[in-house]
Backbone as numpy.savetxt, mean C-alpha at the origin, in Angstrom:
# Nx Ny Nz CAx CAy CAz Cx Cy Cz
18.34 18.94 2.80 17.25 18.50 1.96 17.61 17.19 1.25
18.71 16.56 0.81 19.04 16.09 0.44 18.93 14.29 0.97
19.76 14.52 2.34 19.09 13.60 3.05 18.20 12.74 3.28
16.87 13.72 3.43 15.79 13.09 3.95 15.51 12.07 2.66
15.61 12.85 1.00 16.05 11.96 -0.05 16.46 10.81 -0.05
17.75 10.79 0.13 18.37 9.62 0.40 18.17 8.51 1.31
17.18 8.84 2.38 16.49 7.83 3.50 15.72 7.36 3.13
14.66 8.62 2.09 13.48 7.72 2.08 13.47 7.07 0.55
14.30 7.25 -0.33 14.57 6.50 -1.90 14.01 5.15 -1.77
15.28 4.67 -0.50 15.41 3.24 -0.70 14.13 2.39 -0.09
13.45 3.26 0.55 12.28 2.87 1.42 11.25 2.79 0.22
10.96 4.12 -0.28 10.49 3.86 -1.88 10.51 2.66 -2.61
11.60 2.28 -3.06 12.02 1.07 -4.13 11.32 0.35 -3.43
11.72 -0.36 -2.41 11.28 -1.44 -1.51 9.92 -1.27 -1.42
9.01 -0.11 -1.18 7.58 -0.09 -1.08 7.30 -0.38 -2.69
7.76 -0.13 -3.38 7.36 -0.28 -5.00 7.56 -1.91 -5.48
8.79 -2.55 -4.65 8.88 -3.87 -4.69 7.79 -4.57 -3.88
7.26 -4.23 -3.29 6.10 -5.02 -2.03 4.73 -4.85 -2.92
4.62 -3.91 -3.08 3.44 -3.15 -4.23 3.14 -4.41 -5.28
4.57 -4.43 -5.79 4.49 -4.98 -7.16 3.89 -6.38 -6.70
4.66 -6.69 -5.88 4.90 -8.64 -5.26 3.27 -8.29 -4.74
2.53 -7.61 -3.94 1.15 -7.84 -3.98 0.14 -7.86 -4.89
0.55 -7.12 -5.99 -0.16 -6.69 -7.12 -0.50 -8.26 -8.21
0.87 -8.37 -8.10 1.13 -10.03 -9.04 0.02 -11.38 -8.23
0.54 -11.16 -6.80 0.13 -12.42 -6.16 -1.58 -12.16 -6.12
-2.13 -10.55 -5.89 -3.43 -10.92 -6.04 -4.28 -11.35 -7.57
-3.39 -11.37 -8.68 -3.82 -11.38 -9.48 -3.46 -12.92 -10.21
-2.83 -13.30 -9.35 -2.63 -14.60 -9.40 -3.21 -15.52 -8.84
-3.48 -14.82 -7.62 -4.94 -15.60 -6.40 -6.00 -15.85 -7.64
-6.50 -14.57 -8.23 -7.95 -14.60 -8.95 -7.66 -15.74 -10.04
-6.67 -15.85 -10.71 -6.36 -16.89 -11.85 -6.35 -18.09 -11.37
-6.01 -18.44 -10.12 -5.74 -19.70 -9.33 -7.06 -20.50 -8.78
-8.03 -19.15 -8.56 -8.73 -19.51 -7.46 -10.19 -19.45 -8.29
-10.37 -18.38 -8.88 -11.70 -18.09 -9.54 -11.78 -17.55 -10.98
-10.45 -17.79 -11.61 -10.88 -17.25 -13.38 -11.85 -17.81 -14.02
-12.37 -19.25 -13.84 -13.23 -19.94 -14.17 -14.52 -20.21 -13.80
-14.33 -19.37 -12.75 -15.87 -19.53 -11.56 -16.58 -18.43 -12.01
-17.74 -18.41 -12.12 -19.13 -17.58 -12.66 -19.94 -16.97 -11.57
-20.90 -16.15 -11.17 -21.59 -15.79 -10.23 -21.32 -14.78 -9.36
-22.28 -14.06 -8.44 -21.65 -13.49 -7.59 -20.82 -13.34 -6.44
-21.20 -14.94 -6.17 -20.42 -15.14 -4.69 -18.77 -15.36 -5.10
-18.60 -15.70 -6.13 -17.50 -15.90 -6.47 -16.62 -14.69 -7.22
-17.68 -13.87 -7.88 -16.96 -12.04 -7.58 -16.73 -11.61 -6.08
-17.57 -11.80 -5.69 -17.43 -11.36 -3.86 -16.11 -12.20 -3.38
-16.34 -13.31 -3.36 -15.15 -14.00 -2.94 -13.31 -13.83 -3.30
-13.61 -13.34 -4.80 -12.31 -13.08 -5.27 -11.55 -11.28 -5.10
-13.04 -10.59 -5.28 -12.17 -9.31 -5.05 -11.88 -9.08 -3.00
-12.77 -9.90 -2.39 -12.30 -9.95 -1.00 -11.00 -10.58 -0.51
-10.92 -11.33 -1.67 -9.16 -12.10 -1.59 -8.12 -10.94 -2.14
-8.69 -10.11 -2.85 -7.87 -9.48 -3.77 -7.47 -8.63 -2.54
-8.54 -7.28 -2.41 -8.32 -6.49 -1.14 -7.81 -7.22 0.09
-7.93 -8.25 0.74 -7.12 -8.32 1.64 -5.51 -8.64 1.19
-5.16 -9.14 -0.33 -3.62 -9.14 -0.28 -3.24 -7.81 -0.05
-3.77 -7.17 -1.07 -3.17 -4.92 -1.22 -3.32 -4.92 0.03
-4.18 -4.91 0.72 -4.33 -4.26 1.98 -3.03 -4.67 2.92
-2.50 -6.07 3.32 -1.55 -6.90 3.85 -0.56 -6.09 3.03
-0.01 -5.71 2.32 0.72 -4.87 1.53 1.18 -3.84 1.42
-0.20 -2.90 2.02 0.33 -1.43 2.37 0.20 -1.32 3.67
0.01 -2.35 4.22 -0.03 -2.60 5.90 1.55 -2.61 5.99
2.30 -3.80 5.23 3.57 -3.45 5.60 4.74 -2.65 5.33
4.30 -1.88 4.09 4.88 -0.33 3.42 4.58 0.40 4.82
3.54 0.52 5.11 3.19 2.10 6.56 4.28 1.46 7.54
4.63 0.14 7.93 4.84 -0.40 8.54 6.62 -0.50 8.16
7.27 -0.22 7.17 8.42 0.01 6.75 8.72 1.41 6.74
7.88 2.00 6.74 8.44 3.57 6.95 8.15 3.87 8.46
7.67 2.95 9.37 7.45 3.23 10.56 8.75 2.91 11.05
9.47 1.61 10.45 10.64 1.19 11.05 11.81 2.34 10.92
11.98 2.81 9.91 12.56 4.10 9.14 12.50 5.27 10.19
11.26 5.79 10.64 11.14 7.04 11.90 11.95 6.53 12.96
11.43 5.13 13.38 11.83 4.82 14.34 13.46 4.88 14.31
13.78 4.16 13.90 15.37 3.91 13.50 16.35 5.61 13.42
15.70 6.51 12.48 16.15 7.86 12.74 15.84 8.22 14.15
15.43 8.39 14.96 15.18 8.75 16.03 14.16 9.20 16.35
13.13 9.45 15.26 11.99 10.35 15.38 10.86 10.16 16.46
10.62 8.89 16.71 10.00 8.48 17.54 10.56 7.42 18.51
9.94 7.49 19.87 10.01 6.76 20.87 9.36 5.17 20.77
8.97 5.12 20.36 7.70 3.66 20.23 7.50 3.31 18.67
7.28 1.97 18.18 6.99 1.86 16.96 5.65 2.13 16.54
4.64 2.02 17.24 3.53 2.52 17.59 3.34 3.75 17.22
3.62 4.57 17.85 4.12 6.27 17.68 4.17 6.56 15.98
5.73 5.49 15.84 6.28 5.73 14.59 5.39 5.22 13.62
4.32 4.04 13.34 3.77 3.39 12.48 2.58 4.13 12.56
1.63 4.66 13.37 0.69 5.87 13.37 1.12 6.95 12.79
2.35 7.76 12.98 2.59 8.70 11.73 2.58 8.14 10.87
3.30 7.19 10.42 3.46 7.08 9.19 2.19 6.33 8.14
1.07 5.61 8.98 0.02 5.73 8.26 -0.78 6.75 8.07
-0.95 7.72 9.00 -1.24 9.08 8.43 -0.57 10.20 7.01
0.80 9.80 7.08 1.51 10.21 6.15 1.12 9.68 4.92
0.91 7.96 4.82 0.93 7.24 3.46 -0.33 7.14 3.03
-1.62 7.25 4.07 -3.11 7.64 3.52 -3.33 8.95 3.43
-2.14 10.12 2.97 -2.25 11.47 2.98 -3.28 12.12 3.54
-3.62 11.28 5.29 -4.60 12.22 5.59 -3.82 13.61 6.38
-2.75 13.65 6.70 -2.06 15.16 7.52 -2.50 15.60 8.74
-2.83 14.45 9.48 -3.55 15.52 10.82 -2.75 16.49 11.68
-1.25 16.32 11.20 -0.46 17.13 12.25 -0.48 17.28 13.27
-1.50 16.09 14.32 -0.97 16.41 15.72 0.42 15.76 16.06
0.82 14.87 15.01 2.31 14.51 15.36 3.32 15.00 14.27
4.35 15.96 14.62 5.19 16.17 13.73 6.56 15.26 13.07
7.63 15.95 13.10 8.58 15.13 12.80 9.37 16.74 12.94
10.91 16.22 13.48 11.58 16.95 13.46 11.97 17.87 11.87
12.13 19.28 12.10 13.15 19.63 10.65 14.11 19.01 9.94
14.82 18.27 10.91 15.84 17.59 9.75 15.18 16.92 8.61
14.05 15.76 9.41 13.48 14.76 8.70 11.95 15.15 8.41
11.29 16.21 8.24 9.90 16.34 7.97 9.54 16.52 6.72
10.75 16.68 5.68 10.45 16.03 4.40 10.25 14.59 4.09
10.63 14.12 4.99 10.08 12.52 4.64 8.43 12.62 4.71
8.12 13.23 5.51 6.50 13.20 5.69 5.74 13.29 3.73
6.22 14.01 3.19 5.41 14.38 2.22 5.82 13.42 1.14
7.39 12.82 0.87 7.85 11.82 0.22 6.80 10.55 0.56
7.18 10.20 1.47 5.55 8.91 2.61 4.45 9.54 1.63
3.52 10.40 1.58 2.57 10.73 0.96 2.19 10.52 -0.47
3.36 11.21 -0.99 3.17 10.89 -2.35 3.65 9.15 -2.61
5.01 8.51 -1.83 4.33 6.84 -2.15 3.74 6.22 -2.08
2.48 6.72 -0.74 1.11 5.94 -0.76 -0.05 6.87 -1.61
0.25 7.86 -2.11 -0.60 7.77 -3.07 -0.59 6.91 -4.20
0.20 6.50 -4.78 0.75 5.97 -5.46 0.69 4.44 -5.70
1.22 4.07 -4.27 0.66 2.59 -3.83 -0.72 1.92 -3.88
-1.65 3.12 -3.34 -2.63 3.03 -2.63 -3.57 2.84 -4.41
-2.70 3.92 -5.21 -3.74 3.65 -6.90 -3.35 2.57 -7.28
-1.96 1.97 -7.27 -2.01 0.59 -7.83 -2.93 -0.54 -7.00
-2.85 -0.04 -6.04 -4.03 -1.39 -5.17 -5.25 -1.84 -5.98
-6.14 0.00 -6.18 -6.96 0.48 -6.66 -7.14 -0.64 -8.12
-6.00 -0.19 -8.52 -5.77 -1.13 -9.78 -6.19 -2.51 -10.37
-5.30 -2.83 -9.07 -5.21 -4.47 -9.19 -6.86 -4.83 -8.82
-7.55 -4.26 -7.73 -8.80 -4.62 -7.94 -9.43 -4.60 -8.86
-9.93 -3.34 -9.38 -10.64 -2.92 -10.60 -10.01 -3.70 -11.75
-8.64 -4.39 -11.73 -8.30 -5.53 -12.79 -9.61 -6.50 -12.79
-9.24 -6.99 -11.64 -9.84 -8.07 -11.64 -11.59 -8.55 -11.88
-12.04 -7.21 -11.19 -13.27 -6.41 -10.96 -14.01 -6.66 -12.27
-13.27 -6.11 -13.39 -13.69 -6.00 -14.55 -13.44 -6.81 -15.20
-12.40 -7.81 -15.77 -12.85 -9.28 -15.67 -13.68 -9.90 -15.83
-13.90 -10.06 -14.48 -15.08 -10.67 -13.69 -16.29 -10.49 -14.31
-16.69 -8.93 -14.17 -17.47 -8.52 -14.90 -17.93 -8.98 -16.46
-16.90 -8.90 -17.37 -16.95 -8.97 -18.85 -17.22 -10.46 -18.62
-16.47 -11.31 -18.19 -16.72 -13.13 -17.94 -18.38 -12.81 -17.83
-19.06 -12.50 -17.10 -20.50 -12.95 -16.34 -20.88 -12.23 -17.74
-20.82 -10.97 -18.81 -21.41 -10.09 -20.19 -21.39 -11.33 -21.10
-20.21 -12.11 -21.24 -19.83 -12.82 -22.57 -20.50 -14.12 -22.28
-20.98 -14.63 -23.50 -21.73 -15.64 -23.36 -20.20 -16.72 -23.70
């Protein structure tokens, strides 16, 4: 039990470091690009910048724990391995692909860091979101 711990920690940190580094840069896009801009196209425009950084973000978290299966042995193909593991990190569980006993606690560790991930994304939009919002309220 311990193990699978110790494999997936550091994969953790690192997804929490990618998280963060997307979280900053989309919120830095909006300051860069549109803190000053008024209207809707320019809400549209900025939270579509926003969601595609998070998104590029937890594209490459699923995509770091895919390298992780792979590398343990779990899977044959990265493909293979990066399909579990976005199933794992959007906690949907379909279980037609397992993971061996040694390592099938990683499955649920993966889960709970993209839950996790997936609310700060949440976040960083609805930062900005609202913002936006209060800018277009305030005279």
């Amino acid at each position: 039990m311990l193990l699978p711990l110790l494999m997936g920690m550091p994969v953790i940190l690192c997804n929490m470091l990618l998280q963060s580094l997307a979280s900053v840069w989309s919120i830095r896009f909006y300051i860069k690009h549109f803190h000053h801009k008024e209207g809707a196209i320019a809400g549209v425009l900025a939270l579509f910048g926003i969601i595609t950084i998070v998104l590029f973000g937890n594209l490459l978290q699923i995509l770091l724990w895919g390298v992780l299966f792979l590398w343990l042995g779990e899977f044959n193909t990265l493909k293979e391995a990066v399909y579990h593991s976005g199933v794992n990190f959007a906690t949907l569980g379909y279980g037609d692909i397992v993971m061996s006993a040694k390592w099938k606690l990683l499955g649920p560790l993966e889960a709970v860091n993209g839950a996790l991930m997936i609310g700060l994304s949440g976040a960083s939009m609805l930062a900005v979101l609202q913002h936006h919002i209060r800018k277009q309220l305030t005279p």
